[in-house]
C-alpha positions in Angstrom: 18.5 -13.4 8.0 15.9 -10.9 6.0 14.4 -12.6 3.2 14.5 -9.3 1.6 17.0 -7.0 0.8 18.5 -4.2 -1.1 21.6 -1.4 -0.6 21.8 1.4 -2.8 19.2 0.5 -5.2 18.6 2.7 -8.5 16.7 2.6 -11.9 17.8 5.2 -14.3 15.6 5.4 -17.5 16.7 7.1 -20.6 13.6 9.2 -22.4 12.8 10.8 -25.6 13.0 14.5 -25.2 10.8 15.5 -27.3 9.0 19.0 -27.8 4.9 18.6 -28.7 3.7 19.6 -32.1 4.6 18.9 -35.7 7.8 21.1 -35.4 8.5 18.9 -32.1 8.6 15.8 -34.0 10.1 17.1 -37.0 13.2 18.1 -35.1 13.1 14.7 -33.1 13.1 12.8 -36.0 16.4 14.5 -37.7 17.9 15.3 -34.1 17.2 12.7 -31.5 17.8 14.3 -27.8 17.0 12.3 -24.5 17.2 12.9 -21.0 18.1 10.6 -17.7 15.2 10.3 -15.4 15.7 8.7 -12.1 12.8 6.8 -10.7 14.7 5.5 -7.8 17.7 6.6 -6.4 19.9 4.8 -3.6 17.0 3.0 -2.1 17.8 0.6 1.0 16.1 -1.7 3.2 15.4 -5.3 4.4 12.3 -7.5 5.5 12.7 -10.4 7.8 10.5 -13.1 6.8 6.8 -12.9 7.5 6.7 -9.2 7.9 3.9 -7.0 6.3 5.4 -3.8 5.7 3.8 -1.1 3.9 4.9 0.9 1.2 3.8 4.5 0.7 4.5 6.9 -1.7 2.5 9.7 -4.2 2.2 8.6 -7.4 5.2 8.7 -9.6 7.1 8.2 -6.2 9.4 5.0 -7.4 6.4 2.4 -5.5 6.0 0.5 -8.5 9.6 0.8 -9.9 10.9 -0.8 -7.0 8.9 -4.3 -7.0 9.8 -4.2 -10.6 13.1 -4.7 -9.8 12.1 -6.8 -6.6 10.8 -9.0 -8.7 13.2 -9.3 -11.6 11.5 -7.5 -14.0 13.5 -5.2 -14.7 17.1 -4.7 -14.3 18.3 -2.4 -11.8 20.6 0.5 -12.9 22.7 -0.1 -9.5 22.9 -1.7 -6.4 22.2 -4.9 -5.4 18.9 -6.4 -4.6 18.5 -10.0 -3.1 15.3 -11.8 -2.4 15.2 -15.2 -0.9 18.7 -15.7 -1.4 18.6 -15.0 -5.0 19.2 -12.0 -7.6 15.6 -11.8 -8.8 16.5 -10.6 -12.9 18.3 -13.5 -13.0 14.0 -14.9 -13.1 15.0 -18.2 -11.8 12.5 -21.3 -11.2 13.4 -21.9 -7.8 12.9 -17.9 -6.8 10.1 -17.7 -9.3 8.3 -20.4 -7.4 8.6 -18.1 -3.7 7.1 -14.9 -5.1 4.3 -13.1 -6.3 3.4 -10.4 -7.6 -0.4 -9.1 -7.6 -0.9 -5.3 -9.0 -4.4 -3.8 -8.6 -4.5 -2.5 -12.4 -3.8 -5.6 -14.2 -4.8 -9.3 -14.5 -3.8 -12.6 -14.7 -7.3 -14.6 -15.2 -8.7 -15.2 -19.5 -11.2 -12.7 -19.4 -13.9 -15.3 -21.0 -13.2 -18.0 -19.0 -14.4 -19.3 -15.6 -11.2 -18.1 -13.0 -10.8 -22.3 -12.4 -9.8 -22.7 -15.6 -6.9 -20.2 -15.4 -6.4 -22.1 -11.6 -6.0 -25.2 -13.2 -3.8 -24.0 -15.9 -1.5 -22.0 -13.3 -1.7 -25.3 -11.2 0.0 -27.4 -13.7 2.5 -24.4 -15.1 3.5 -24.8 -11.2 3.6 -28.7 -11.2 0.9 -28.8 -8.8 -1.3 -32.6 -9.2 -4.8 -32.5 -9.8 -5.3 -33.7 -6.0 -3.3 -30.9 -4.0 -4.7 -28.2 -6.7 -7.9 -29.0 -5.5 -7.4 -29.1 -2.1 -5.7 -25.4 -2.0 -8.1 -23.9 -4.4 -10.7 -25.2 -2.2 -9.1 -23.6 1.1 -7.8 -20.3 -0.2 -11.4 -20.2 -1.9 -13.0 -20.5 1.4 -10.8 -18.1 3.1 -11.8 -15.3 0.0 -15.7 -16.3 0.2 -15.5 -17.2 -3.5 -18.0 -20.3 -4.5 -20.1 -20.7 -8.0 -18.1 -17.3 -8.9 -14.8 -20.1 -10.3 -17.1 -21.2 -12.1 -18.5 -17.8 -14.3 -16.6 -16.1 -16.9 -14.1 -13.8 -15.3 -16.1 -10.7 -17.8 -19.4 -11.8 -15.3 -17.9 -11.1 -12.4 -17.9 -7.9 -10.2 -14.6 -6.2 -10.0 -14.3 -7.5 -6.2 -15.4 -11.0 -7.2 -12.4 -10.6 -10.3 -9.6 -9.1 -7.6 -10.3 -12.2 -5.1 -10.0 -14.6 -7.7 -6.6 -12.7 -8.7 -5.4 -13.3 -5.6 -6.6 -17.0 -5.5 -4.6 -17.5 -8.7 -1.6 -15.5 -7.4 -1.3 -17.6 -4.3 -2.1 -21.1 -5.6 1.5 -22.0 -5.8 1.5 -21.0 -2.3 4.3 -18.4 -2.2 6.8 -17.4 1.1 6.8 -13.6 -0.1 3.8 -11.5 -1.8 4.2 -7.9 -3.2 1.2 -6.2 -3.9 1.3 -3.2 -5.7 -2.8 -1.7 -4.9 -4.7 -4.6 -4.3 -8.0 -3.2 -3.0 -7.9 -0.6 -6.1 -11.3 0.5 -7.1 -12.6 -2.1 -4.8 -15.7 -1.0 -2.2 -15.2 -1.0 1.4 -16.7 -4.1 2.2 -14.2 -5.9 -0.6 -11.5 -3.8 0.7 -12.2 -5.0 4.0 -12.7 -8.8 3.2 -9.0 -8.7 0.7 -7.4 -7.1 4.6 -8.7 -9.8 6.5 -7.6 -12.7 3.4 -4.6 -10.8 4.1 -4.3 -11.0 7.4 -5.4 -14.9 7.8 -2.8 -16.1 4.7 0.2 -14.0 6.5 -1.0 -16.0 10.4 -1.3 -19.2 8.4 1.6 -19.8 6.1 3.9 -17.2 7.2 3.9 -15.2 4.5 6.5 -12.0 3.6 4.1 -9.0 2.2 5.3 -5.9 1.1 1.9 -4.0 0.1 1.6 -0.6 -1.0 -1.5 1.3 -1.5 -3.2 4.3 -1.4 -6.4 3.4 1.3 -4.4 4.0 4.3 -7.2 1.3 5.9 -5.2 -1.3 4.2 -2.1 -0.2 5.7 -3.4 0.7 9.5 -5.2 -2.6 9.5 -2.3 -4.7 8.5 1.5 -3.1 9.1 3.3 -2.1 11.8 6.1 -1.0 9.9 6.1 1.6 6.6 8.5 3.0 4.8 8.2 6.0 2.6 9.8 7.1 -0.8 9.4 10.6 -2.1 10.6 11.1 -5.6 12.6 7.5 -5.6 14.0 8.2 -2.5 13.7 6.2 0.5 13.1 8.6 3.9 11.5 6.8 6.6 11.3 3.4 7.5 10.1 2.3 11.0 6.8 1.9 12.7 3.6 3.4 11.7 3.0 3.9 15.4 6.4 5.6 16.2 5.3 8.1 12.5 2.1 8.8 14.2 3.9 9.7 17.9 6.7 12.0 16.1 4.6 14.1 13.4 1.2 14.4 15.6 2.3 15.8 19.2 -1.2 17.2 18.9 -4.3 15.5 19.9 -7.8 16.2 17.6 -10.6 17.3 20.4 -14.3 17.4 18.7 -16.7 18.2 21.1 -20.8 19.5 20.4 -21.7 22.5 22.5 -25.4 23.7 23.1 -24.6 27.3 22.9 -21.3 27.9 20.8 -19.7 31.0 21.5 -17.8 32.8 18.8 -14.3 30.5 17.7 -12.2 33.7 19.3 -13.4 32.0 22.6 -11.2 29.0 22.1 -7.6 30.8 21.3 -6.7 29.5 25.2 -7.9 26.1 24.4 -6.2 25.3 21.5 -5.3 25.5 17.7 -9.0 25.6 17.0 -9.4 23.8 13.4 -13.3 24.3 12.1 -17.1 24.5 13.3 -19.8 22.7 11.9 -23.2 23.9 13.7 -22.7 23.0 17.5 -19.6 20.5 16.2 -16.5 22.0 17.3 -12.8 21.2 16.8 -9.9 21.7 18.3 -5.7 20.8 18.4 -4.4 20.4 22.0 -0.6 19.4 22.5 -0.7 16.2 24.4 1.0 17.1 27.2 -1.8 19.7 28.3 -4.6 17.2 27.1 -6.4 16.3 29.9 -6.1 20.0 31.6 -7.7 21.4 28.5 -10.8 18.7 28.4 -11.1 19.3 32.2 -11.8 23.4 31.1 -13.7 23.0 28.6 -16.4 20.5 30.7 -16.0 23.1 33.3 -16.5 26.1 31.2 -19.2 25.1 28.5 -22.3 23.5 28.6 -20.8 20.0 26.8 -23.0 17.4 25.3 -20.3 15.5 23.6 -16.5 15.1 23.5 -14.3 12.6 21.6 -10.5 12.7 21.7 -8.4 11.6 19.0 -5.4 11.5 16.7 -5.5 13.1 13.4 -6.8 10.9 10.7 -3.4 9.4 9.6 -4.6 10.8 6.2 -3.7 14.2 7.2 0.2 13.3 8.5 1.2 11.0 5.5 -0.2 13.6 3.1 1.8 16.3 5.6 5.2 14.1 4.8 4.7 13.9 1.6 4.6 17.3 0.5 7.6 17.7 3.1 9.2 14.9 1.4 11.3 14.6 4.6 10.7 13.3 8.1 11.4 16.9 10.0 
C-alpha cells in the first residue's frame, strides 16, 4: 500500500488584480477585480513507504504548493490527497505525529536560545520523557556531528550548524515520512554533503518516506532513484532518474586534451563538437558509435587525455524544463 498518495490534485488561488500606481489602487479600491491562478493542476502520484523520491521543478513550478497540501496546510481546491492513511487538512494528532516538514527558508528553533532548549520543548509538545528525549537527541546528534553547538544560541551558530539542528528538531519525534522542501539551501558543499549522508543513514535506519525537492541536483543524484517533475503545476514525468538520463542524453560528452589542436572544422566527422578551451576539447558522440569514435580520434591525434561521460545532469533537467514536456 503507498503511504503516499494523491489523484487529480489542484490548488486554485484567487488574486487581487491590481494595476501599479496611484491610479491602480484608486480604481482597486472602488472596483475590486481578481483573477484565478492555478499553482497546481491535476497532479497525481504515490510513494510506497521508505522511498526517497525527488521533486524538481523551476521556481513558481507548484514544488512548494504541493507539500502544502501534503501536509495539511492548506486545503486543496480538488482532488484527493491521502498520507498515511489519513486526509492531512484534517491536521490530526495521530497523522501529525508521522510527518514532517523541514523547508530550507524557515525555522523552527528560538533564535536566542541554545537549539536543546527548543529540543526539549518539542520533546514534551510530542509526549516524549525526559529519558527517551535524551537518548534520540543524543543519537540523531551524533549522526549530524552536532556537540557543544545545542548548547549556543541558535543566532551563534553558522547557518550549517542552524539547518542540522533544524533537522534534529524536525526528527525528534522520530517521523515515518519527511518532506523537505530545500534543505541544503544556502548551505556549503561540505554541509550539503554531511545533511545527504544524515539523509541517507536516517532513511537505512528507521525507514523513513522522503520526498525532497531541491535545486543542487547533488542532493538528488546522491539520494533518489526516482524523480518526478512539475512544470507550471503540472506533473510530467515520474520514474527513474536513471531511465531520464538514458531517454533525453543518447549522446555521450567526450573531453579529450590534444598537443596540437587542429582547427574545430577538423572534428565535424567526429561529432557535435561543443567548445575548446586551450588543448581541452569537447565533443557529443551518439552512443551507439562511441567507442568507434574514441578508437579515431587515439588513432588520428596525438591524445594526451580522454574522459568519457554523460552530460552534467544540470544540462538535461534544465533542457526539460524549458520543454516543460518529456519529448
Amino acid at each position: 500500500m503507498p503511504i503516499i498518495s494523491a489523484r487529480g490534485l489542484s490548488k486554485t488561488y484567487r488574486v487581487a488584480d491590481k494595476q501599479p500606481g496611484i491610479g491602480g489602487t484608486l480604481r482597486h479600491f472602488f472596483a475590486r477585480r481578481s483573477r484565478d491562478v492555478q499553482a497546481v493542476s491535476e497532479v497525481s502520484f504515490t510513494i510506497e513507504p521508505g522511498e526517497i523520491v525527488g521533486f524538481l521543478g523551476p521556481n513558481g513550478a507548484g514544488k512548494t504548493t504541493t507539500l502544502k497540501m501534503l501536509t495539511g496546510l492548506i486545503h486543496p481546491s480538488a482532488g484527493e490527497v491521502e498520507v498515511a492513511g489519513c486526509a492531512p487538512f484534517r491536521r490530526q494528532a495521530g497523522f501529525l505525529r508521522q510527518i514532517t516538514l523541514v523547508m530550507g527558508q524557515k525555522q523552527q528553533l528560538i533564535w536566542d536560545l541554545p537549539p536543546l532548549d527548543s529540543l526539549r520543548v518539542n520533546a514534551a509538545v510530542y509526549g516524549i520523557d525526559d529519558a527517551e528525549a535524551k537518548r534520540r537527541i543524543d543519537e540523531l546528534a551524533g549522526m549530524l556531528d552536532l556537540g557543544e553547538e545545542l548548547t549556543r544560541p541558535v543566532r551563534k551558530l553558522s547557518l550549517g550548524q542552524r539547518m542540522k539542528a533544524e533537522l534534529l528538531a524536525a526528527l525528534l519525534h522520530r517521523p515515518a515520512i519527511l518532506f523537505l522542501d530545500e534543505p541544503t539551501l544556502g548551505l556549503d558543499v561540505n554541509a550539503q554533503a554531511r545533511v545527504r549522508e544524515f539523509l541517507a543513514d536516517y532513511n537505512r535506519r528507521h525507514g523513513a518516506t522522503v520526498l525532497l525537492t531541491s535545486h543542487y541536483m547533488a542532493d538528488i543524484t546522491a539520494l533518489c532513484r526516482r524523480v518526478l517533475l512539475i512544470h507550471q503545476g503540472k506533473l510530467f514525468y515520474d520514474g527513474s532518474l536513471d531511465g531520464l538520463t538514458e531517454r533525453l542524453a543518447p549522446h555521450r560528452e567526450v573531453r579529450f586534451e590534444l598537443r596540437d589542436p587542429p582547427p574545430a572544422a577538423a572534428f565535424a566527422s567526429y561529432g557535435a563538437f561543443e567548445s575548446q578551451d586551450g588543448q581541452q576539447l569537447r565533443l557529443l558522440v551518439p552512443r551507439s558509435e562511441l567507442t568507434a569514435t574514441v578508437s579515431r580520434l587515439l588513432a588520428d591525434f596525438d591524445v594526451l587525455d580522454l574522459e568519457v561521460s554523460d552530460p552534467p545532469i544540470e544540462e538535461i533537467i534544465g533542457r526539460l524544463f524549458r520543454q516543460g514536456a518529456v519529448s
